[in-house]
N, C-alpha and C positions, 0 to 999 in steps of 0.2 A: 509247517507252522512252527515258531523257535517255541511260544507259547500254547499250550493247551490249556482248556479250562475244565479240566477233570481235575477230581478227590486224587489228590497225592496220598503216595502210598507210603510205607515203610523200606522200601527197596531205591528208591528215590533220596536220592544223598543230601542230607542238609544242607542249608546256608542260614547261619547265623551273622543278622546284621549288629555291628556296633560301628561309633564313633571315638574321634582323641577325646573327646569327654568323659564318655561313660566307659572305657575302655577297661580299666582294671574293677571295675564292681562288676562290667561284663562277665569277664572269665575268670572273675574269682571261684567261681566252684567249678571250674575245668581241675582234672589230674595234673599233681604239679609236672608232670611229663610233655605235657599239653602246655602248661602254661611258659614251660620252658622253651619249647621249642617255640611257640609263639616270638620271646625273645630272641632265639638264636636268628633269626632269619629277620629280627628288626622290624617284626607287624605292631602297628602301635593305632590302627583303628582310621588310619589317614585316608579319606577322601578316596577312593576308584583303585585300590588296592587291595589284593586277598593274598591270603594264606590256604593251605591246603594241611588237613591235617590225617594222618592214615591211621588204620586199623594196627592189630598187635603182628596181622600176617601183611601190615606192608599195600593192604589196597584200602583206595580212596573213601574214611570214614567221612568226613563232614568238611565246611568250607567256613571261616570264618572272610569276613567281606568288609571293607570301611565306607562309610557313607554319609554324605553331608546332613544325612535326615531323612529317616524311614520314608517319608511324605514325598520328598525332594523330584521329580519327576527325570530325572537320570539316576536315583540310586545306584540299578544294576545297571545302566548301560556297559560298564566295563565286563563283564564277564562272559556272556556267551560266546566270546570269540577266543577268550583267554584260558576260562579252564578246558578241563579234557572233555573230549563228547562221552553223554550221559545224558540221563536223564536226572535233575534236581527238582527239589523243592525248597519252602520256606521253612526255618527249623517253625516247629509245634510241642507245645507244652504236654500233649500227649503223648508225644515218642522222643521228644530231644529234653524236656526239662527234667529238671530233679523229680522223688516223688511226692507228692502232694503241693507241686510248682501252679501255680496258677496262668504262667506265662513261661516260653521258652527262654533260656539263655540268650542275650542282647536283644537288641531292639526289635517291635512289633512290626512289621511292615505294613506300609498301605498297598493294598491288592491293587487301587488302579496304576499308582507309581508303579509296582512292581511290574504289570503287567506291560506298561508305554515303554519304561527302560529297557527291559530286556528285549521286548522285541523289535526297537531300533537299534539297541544296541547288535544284534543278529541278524538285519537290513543288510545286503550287497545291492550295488548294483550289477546286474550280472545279465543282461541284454549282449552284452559285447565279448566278454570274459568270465568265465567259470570261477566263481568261490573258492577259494583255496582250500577253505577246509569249510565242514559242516559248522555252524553255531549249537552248543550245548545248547539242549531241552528244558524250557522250565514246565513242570505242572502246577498249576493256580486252580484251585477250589472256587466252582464256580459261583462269581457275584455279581451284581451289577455293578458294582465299583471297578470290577476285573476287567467285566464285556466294555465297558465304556474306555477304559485307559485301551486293551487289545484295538478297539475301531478307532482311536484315534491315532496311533501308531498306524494301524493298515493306512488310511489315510495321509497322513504326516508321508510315509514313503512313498505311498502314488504320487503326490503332491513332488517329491524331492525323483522322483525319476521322470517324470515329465522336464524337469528341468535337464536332468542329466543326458537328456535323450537328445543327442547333434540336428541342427537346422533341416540335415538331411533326410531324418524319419521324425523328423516334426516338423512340417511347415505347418503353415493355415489350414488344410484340408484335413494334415493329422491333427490337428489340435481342437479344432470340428468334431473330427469321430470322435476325441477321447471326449468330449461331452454329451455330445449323441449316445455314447456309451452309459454314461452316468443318468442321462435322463433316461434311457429306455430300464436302467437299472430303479429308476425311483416313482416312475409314472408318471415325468415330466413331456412337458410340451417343450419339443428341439424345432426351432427352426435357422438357416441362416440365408444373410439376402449377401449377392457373391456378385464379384466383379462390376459390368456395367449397372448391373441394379442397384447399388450402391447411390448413383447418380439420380436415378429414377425414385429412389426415397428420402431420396434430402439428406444421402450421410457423403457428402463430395471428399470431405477432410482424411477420412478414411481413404478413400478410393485416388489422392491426390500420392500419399504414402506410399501405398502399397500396388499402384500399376503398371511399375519398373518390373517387377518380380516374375517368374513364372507361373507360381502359384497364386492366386488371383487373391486380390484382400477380398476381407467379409467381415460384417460383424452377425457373432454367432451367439444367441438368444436362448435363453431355457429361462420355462415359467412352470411353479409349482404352487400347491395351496389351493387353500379354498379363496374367493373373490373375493369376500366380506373380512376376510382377516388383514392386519397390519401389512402394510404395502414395506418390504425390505429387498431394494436393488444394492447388486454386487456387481462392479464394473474392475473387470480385470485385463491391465494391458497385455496385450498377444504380440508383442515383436516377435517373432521365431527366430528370427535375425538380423542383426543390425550391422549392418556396412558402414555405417554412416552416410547413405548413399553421397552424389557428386562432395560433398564436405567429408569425403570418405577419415577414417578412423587409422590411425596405425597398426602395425600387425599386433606390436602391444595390445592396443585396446581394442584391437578385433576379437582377438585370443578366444574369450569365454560368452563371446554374445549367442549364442545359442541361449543364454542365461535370461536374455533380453525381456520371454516369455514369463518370466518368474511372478508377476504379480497376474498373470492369469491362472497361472498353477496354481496360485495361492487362491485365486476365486474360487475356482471351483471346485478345491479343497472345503472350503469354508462354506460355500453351496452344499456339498454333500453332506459336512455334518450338520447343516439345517437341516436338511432332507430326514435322516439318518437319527436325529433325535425328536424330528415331529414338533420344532417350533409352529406356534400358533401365526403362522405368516402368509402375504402370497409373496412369496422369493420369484426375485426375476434376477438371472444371472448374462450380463451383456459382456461378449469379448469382443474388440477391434481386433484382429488377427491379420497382420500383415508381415513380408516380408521387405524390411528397406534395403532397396537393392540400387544396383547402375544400370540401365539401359540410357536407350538415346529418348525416352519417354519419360525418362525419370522427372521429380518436381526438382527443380531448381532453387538456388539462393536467389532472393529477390522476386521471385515470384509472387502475386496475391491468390489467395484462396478465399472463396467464399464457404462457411462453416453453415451449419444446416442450423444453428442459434441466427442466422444472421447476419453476424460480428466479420469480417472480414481480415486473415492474418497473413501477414508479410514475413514471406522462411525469411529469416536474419539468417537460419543454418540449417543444412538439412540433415544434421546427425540430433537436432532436438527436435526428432519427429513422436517418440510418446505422447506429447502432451497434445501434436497438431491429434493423431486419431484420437485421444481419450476426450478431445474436446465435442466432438459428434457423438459420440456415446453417452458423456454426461447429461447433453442438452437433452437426446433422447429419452435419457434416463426421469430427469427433470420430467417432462412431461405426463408423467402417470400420477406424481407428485408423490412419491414414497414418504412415509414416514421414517424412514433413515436411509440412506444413501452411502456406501463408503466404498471408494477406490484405491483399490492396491497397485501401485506403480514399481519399477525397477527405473525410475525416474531421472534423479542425476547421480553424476558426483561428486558434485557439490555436500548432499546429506551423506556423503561416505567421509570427505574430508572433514565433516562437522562433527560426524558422530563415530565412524569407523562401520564395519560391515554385521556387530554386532547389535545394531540400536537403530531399527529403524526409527525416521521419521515419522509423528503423525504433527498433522496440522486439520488444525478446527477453529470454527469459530464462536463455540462454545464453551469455557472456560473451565468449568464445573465439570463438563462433559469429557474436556481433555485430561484433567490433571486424574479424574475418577480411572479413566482408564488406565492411566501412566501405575496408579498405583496397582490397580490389578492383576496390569503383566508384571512389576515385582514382586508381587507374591507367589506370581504361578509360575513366575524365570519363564516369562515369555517376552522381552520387554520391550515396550514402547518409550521412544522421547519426544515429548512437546517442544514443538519452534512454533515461531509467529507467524500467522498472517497478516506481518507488516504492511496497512495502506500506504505508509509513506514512500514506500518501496515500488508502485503501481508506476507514476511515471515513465522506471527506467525500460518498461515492456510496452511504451507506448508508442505508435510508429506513424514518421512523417505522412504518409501516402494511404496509409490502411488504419482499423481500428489497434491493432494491438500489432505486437512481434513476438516470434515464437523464440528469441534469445534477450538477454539484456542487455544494459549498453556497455557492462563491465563483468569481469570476475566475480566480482562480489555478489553475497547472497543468491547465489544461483539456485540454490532449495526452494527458497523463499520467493523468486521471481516465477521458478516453474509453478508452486500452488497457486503463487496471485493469479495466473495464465487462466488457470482451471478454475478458479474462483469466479472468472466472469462467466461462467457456462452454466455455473447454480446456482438458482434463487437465493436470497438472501434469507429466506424466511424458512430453507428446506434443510431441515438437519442431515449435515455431509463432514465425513468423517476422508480425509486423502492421507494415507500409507505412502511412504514412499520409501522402499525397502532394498535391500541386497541381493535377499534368494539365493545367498551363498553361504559357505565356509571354506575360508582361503586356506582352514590348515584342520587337521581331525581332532577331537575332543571325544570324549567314551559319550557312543549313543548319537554324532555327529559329526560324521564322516566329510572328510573335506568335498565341497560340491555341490550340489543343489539342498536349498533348504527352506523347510514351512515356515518364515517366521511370521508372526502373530496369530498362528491359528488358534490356539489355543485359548489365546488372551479373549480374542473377538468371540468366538463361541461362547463364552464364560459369560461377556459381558449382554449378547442377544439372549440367552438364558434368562438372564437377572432380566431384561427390558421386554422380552416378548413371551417368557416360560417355554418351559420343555426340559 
């Protein structure tokens, strides 16, 4: 564990945070030997940058650190990989301040920040490859503010190595277990309905996807809570990997689809920390889990598919198969009539060219509801952006022969054509919230390492808090 939640001691090497703001009322009462060197090496309190400063015999007395704001939910992520292994703590106005200081030398930390940064920031993936070096130690004084930032980092990295994890030791059956694992871990109900049974329960759109594959499509189910509490479904796309089957994808855009899965990682991310904080809910968590593969069974362009809403769609293309499975899942989903509903997709790229990889997509058809969240993930740097569910837009997915097309008739608004897609599959009247996200980081950031990643977890937890308590 990079973080423990034990009483720091005195033998545990400070970290004093400051910023470019507060920076010289910081270490104004440092020795001007200290504050000199501070200068010599050009520390000036900037953003994910430290300083190391030694004792009179030469070893490592205390660590001064730069940070966007004690609060900040990356603070430390720069550090446990950068300074030397040890154990740390937060400086303490009991052993690092002046005497009669009320507060240590620069800024106060927040214990859950502290605890979320540092220990993604001390996250490898390391399934495949050995960690080069250990990540330094932090100790945190144990609080609720601590234990909550600690579970949601454990979480944030389950979530981001399930992504990380190759098509090969994740298809559908692994991504099954890794739920089955979390519900036998929470005392949830795991079930899933697999291959031909698919047919036999009215989820065809799924099983139309995924029966090229070896590994057999499924959508795979967990229910937790009591009966009588607020109904909240979490419907997470399970591509494990996308080929683009016969509309197959170039080696380019083959490259990272193992990523495919990402907004199922993120479900059941977001699942667990329901579980995990004891929201007042009955959580049902639904994954379509398939692989889109090439065989001589595969579904075809031009094909129709009847959907278990119904609605009848015509593959315009078989590489926009997300939307065909999340369509049987939502209709599904629909049917218990949850009081919120919201799907995480790895959708198009469309909302990558709209927004880039750092902003997911949400679309709502709630106005109040969206712009509320949009502000939440700015505050918590978890962030969401609102685009439209333009009706006028609806036409272009409408198809000669069938009800709808699972492509448009153009380039344009491709974001926006795939939510209208999805939009026919829920009630008008059911509050539904569609993610349409990355799962990734193309390049490394302190605390976010290039490759799989939770994004909106944070945000959505915060906001199910606020709407359902816990």
């Amino acid at each position: 564990m990079t973080v423990l939640l034990k009483k720091p001691t005195a033998a545990c090497i400070p970290i004093h945070l400051t910023d470019r703001a507060g920076f010289a009322a910081h270490t104004s009462a440092l020795p001007p030997a200290a504050r000199q060197w501070l200068a010599t090496v050009g520390f000036d309190g900037a953003a994910d940058s430290h300083v190391v400063l030694p004792d009179a015999d030469g070893r490592l007395q205390s660590v001064w650190a730069g940070v966007r704001g004690a609060a900040h939910p990356w603070a430390l992520a720069a550090l446990p990989r950068q300074l030397p292994p040890g154990s740390y703590r937060l400086a303490d106005a009991r052993l690092d301040g002046p005497p009669g200081s009320a507060s240590p030398p620069g800024l106060s930390a927040d214990p859950e920040a502290a605890a979320l940064s540092w220990q993604l920031g001390g996250h490898q993936f390391t399934r495949y490859k050995a960690a080069s070096r250990l990540p330094a130690q932090l100790l945190l004084a144990p609080s609720a503010a601590a234990r909550h930032g600690l579970l949601l980092a454990q979480v944030i990295a389950s979530t981001r190595d399930l992504i990380n994890t190759p098509a090969e030791h994740m298809g559908p059956v692994e991504l099954a277990a890794a739920v089955q694992q979390v519900a036998k871990l929470y005392g949830a109900k795991f079930k899933q309905t697999v291959g031909e049974a698919l047919l036999k329960a009215g989820l065809p759109a799924i099983h139309a996807v995924g029966r090229a594959a070896v590994q057999a499509p499924r959508l795979i189910e967990l229910t937790w809570g009591k009966p009588k509490s607020p109904r909240l479904t979490l419907v997470g796309k399970g591509v494990c990997f996308d080929s683009g089957g016969l509309d197959i994808k170039s080696p380019e855009g083959m490259r990272q689809m193992k990523k495919d899965m990402g907004g199922a990682a993120t479900a059941l991310g977001l699942a667990t920390l329901v579980m995990a904080a004891g929201l007042d809910v009955r959580l049902q968590l639904l994954i379509p889990a398939v692989e889109n593969a090439i065989a001589g069974n595969a579904y075809r362009p031009g094909d129709v598919i009847k959907t278990r809403a119904g609605l009848h769609i015509e593959i315009g293309n078989t590489d926009a198969e997300g939307r065909v499975i999340l369509c049987d899942a939502l209709a599904y989903a629909a049917e218990s009539q949850p009081d919120l509903l919201i799907d995480l997709a790895t959708l198009t790229g469309a909302a990558r060219v709209a927004l880039g990889g750092q902003l997911p997509a949400l679309f709502c058809r709630d106005l109040g509801l969206a712009r509320g969240l949009v502000d939440l993930s700015l505050k918590l740097h978890d962030p969401l952006w609102h685009m439209p569910l333009w009706r006028d837009y609806h036409p272009g997915i409408e198809s000669d022969i069938a009800d709808i097309v699972n492509t448009g008739r153009g380039p344009q608004a491709g974001a926006i054509n795939a939510a209208l897609f999805l939009a026919d599959f829920v009630p008008e009247a059911l509050p539904w919230l569609h993610i349409d996200l990355y799962a990734w980081n193309d390049a490394s950031r302190p605390g976010r390492p290039a490759g799989g990643e939770a994004q909106t977890l944070r945000t959505l937890l915060a906001h199910l808090q606020q709407r359902f308590g816990g």
